[in-house]
C-alpha positions in Angstrom: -73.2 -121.6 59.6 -69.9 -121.8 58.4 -68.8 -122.6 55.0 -66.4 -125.9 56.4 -67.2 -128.5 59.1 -64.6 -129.5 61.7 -63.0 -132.9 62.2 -64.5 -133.2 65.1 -67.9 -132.8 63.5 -70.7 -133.9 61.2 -73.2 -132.5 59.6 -76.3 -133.5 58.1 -79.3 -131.7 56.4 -82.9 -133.2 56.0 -86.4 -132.2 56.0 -88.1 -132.0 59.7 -91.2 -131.1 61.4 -90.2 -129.1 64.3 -91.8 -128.7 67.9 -90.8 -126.1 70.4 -92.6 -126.0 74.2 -92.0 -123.3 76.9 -93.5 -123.5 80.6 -94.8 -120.1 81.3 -93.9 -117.8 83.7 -91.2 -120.5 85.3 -89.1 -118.0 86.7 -91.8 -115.7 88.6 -93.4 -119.5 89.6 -89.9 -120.6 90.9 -89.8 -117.3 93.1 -93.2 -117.9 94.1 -93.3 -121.4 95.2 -89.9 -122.4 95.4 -87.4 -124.4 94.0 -88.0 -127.4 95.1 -91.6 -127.2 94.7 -91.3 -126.2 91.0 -89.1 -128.9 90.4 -91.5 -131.3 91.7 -94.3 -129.7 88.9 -91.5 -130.2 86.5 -91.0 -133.4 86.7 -94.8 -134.3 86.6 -94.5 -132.1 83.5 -91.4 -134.0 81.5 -92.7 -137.0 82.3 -96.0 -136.3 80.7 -93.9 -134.7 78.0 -91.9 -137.8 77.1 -94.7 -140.2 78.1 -96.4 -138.4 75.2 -93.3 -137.9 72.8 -92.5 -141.9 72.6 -96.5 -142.5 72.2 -96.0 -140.4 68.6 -92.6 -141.4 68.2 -91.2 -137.8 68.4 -87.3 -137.1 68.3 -86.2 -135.1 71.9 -83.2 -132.9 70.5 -83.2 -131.0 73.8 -84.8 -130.3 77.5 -84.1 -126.8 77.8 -85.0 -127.0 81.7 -88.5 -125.1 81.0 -89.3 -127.0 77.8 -88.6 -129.6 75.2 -86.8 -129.0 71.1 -88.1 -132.3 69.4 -88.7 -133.2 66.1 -90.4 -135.6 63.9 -91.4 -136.4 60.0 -94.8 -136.1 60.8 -97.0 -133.1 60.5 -100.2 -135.0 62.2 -97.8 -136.6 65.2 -96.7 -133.3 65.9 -99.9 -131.7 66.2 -101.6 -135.0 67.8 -98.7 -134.9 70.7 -99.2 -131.1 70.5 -103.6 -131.2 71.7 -102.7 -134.4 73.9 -100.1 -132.3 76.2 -102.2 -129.2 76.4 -105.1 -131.4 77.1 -103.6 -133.3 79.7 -101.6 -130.1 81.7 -105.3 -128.4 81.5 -107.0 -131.4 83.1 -104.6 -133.7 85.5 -104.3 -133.3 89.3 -101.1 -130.8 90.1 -100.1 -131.7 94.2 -99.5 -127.6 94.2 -99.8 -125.7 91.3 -100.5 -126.0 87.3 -98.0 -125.7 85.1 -99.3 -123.5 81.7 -96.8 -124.5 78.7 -96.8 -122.7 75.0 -96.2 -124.5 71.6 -94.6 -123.8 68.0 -94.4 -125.9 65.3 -93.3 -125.9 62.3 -91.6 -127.8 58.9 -88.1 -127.0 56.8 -84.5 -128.2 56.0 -82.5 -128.8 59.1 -79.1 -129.4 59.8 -78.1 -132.0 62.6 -74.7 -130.7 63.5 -72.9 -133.6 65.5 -69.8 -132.0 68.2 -68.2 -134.4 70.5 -71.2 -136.8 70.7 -73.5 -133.6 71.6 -76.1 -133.3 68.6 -78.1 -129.9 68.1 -80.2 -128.6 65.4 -78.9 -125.6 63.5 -81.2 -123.5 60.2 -83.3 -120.9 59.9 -86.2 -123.6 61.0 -85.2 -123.9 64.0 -84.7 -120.7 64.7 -88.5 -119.6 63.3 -90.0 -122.5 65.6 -88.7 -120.8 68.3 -89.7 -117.3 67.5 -93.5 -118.8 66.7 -93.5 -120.3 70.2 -92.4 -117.4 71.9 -95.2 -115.5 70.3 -97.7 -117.8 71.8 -99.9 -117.6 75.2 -100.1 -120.1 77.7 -102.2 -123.6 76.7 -101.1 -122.3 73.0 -100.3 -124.1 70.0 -98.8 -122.3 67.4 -98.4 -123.0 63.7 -97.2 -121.6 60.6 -98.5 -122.2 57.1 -97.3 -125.5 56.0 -97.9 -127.9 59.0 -101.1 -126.0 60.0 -102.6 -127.0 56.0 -101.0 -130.4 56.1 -102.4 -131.0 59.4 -106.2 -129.9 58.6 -106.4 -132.9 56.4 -105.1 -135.6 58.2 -106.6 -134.8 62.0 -110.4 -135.0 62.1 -110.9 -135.1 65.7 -109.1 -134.4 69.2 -107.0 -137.3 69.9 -107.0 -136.9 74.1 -110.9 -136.7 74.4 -114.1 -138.3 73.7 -114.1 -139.6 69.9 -116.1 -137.0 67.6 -114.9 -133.8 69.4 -114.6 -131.4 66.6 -111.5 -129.2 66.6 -110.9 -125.1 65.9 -108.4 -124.5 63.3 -107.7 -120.5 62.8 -106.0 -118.4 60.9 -104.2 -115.4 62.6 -102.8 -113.5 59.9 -99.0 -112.5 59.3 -96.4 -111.6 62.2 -93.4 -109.7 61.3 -90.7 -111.6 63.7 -87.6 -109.9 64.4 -84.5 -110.9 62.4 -87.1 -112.1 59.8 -87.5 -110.0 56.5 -90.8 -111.4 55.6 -94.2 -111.8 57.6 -94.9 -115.4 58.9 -98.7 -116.2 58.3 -99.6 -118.1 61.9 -102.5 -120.0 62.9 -103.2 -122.2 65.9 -105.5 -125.4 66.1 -107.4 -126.0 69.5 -110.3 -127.1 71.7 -112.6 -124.8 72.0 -113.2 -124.4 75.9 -109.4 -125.4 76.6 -107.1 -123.8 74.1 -106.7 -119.2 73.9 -107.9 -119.1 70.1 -106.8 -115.9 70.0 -104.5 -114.1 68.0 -101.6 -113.6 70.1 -100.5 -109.8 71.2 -97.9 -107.8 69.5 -94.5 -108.6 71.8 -90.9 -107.6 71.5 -89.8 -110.3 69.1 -93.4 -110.1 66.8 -95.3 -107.9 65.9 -98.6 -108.4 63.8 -98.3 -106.9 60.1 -102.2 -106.8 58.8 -103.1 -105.0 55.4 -106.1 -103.1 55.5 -109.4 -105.4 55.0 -107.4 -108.2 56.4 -108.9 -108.8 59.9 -112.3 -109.7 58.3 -111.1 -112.5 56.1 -108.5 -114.1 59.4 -110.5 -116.3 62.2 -111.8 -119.9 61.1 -110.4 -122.5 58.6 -111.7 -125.6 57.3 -110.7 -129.2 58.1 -111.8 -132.7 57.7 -115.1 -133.1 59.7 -115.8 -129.5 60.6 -119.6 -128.6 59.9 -119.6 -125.4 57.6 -120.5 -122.0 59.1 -123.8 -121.4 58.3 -125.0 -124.3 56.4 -126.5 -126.6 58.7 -125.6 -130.3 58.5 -123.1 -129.8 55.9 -119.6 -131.1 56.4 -116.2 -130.6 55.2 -115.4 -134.0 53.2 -111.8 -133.3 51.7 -110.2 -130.5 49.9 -110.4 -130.0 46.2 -107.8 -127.1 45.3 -106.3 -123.6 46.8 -105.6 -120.3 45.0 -104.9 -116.9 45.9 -108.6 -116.5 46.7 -108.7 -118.9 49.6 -109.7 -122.4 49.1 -112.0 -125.4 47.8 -113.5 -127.9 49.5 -116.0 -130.4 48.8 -118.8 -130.2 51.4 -121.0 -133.6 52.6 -124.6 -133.8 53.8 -124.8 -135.1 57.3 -128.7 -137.1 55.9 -128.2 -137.7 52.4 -124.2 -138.0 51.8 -124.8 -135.1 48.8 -122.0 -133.6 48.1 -121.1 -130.1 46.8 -118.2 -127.3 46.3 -117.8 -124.7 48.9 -115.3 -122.3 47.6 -114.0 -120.4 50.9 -112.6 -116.8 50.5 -109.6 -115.5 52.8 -108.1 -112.7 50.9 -109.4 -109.5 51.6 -108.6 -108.1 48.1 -110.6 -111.3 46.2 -113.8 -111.2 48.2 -115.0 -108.5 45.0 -113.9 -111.4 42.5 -115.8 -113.6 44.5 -118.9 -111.0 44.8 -118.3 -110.5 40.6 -118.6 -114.3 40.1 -121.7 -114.9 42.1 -123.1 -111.9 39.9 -121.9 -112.9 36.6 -123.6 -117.1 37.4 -126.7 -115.2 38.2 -127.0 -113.1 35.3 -126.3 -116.2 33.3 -129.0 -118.0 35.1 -131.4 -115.3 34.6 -130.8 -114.6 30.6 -130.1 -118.4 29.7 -131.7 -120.4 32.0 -130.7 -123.4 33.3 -127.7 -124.9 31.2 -125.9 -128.3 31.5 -122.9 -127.1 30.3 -122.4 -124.3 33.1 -122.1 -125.3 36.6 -124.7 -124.3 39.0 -124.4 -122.3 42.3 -126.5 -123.3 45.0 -126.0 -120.9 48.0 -123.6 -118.3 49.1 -122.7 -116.6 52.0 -121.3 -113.3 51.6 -122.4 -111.0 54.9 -120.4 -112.5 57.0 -117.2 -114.4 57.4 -116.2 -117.4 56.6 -117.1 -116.1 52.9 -118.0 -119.1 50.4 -119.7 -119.7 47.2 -121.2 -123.0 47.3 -122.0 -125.0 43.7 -121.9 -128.6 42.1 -119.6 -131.0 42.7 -118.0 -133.1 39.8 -116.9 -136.7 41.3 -114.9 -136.8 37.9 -113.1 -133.8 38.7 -111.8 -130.5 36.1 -110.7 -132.0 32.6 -107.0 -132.6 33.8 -108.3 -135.2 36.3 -110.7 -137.1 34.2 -108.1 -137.1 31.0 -105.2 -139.0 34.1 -107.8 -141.6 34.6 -108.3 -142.2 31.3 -104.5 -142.9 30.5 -104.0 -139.4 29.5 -105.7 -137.6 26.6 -104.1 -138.9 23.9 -105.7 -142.6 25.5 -109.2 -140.5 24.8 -110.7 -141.2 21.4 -110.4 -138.3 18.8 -114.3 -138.1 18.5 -114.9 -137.7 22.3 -112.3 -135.2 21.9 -113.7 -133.1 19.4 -117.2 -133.2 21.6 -115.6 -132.1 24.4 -114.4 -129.1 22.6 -117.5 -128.2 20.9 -119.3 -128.5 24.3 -116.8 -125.9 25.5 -117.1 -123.8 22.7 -120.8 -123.9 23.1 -121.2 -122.9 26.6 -118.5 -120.4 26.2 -120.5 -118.9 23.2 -123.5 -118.8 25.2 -122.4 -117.1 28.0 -120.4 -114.2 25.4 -123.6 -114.0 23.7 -125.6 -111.9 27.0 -122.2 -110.4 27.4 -120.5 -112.2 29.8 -116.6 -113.2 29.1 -114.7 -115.7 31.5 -111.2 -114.5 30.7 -109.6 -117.5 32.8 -110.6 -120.6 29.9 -108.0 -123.8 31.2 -108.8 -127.5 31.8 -109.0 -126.8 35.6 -111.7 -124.6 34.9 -113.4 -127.3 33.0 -115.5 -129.6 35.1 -116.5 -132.9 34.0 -119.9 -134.8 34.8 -120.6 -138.6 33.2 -123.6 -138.9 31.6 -125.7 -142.6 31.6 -124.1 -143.1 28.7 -120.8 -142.8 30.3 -119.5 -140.0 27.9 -118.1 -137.4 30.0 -119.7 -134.0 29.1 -117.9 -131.0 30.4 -119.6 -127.7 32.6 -117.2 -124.3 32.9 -116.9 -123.0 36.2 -115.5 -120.2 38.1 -116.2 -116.8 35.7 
């Protein structure tokens, strides 16, 4: 981008989420079928497309005759319009032939560049959205890291279908796209039945960059509403915190409404922490018992993937989050304070005195329960 704007133009740089589509194969359909019978798929095609657009008040920045540039502020409108239009192409009535269309999307800094009344969309952003969606396969929607985690909290369900229809959301693993220095991790959200949810091939312009051990940890990702792999009845509720582990999320019984902590690994090089940890609790539980001040783990699920350790669940949230309610913890009485240091102390003594040493003490790793009395008494967590 050059370092000075013309007269002539103006320039402007904000944060966008960006959308990139691409009808497959348009050429080889075109010599197939025929101009004029292509065009007349294409138009069913934009008009769906824009029908769609205005519906989730996306931006159109450009038709590029075999696809759409758009943008939007919204993460969950882009993936929304995103399900609707592969949803619809898969399933509406084509006079000749289907037209199979590909989608990226993804979030940065932008720069609307203004020329002679003719706006276009110039950054690195843009440029990456359109590397992600040429990477995908026909009925495709492509994400990368930051839309595809924004999105997985705020769309439960498939917004073109029958309310309660549970979506996939996966994980792919990194790409190494040319021009790019870095790998781009991609995932893809779908309906299972209608969308690939596949990892896309290795092409010219991206190839896939997995570390040994990777492949095992890629494949499905939680979100609002999904029932957890292998637990029965048990729903994701919300998500509670992320590390270079994986994630947290608190987990809902379908019956009851009990909730507890699934914590989800996805890195190939933690899953021995996580192993270590669910050693460590037992060995605690066998040599000390039961203990109120450590919290307790429930269930695990370590042979196959999605990995998770699944324990209590604090509704008053790690010692940071309790202390904010209360005003801050200079708002929490100096009494109070001392007790929840000496409860610390105390479990953290107990568990040193069979050997064990949690080497990771902060107020994040400090849960806090309320008892009857409505002092809150704190559990450690995560050794």
């Amino acid at each position: 981008m050059p370092s000075s704007v013309p007269a002539n133009q103006n320039e402007q740089t904000q944060f966008a989420v960006l959308l990139f589509t691409d009808i497959c194969d348009s050429t080889a359909l075109k010599a197939k079928h025929g101009a004029l019978t292509y065009k007349a798929a294409a138009e069913l095609h934009n008009a769906l497309f824009e029908r769609l657009a205005a519906q989730e008040q996306l931006t159109l920045i450009k038709n590029t005759g075999d696809g759409y540039f758009a943008r939007t502020t919204s993460v969950a409108a882009a993936v929304r319009f995103a399900l609707c239009l592969q949803y619809h192409l898969r399933t509406m009535a084509w006079p000749s032939f289907p037209l199979v269309t590909r989608v990226g999307i993804h979030a940065g800094e932008v720069a609307n560049i203004t020329t002679l009344g003719q706006t276009d969309v110039l950054a690195p952003a843009a440029d990456l959205v359109a590397r992600v969606m040429s990477l995908a396969v026909g009925g495709q929607i492509l994400l990368t890291r930051g839309p595809f985690d924004e999105a997985r909290h705020f769309v439960r369900e498939h917004p073109g279908v029958a309310v309660g229809v549970a979506l996939t959301w996966l994980a792919h693993g990194p790409y190494l796209f040319k021009g790019c220095e870095e790998p781009v991790d991609v995932f893809e959200v779908g309906l299972t039945g209608c969308a690939p949810l596949v990892a896309p091939p290795d092409g010219e312009k991206a190839k896939r960059a997995l570390r040994p051990g990777d492949e095992e940890t890629l494949g499905w990702r939680p979100a609002e509403g999904l029932e957890i792999p292998g637990r029965p009845g048990w729903r994701i509720a919300g998500k509670l915190g992320a590390g270079g582990f994986g994630e947290v999320w608190a987990g809902e019984r379908d019956k009851t409404h009990e909730r507890r902590a699934f914590k989800f690994c996805f890195d190939a090089e933690r899953l021995r922490a996580l192993k270590r940890e669910v050693t460590l609790t037992r060995l605690l539980r066998e040599t000390l018992g039961e203990r109120e001040d450590i919290v307790r783990i429930f269930d695990l699920r370590l042979d196959a993937p999605p990995y998770f350790l699944e324990s209590e669940l604090s509704t008053d949230g790690n010692l940071l989050q309790w202390a904010a309610r209360q005003g801050g913890l200079g708002k929490i009485p100096l009494d109070a304070r001392l007790e929840l240091v000496a409860a610390t102390a105390t479990a953290l003594a107990a568990a040193h005195s069979v050997g064990v040493l949690h080497k990771d003490i902060k107020p994040t790793n400090v849960l806090i329960f309320t008892g009857k009395d409505g002092r809150g008494r704190p559990r450690l967590v995560d050794f």
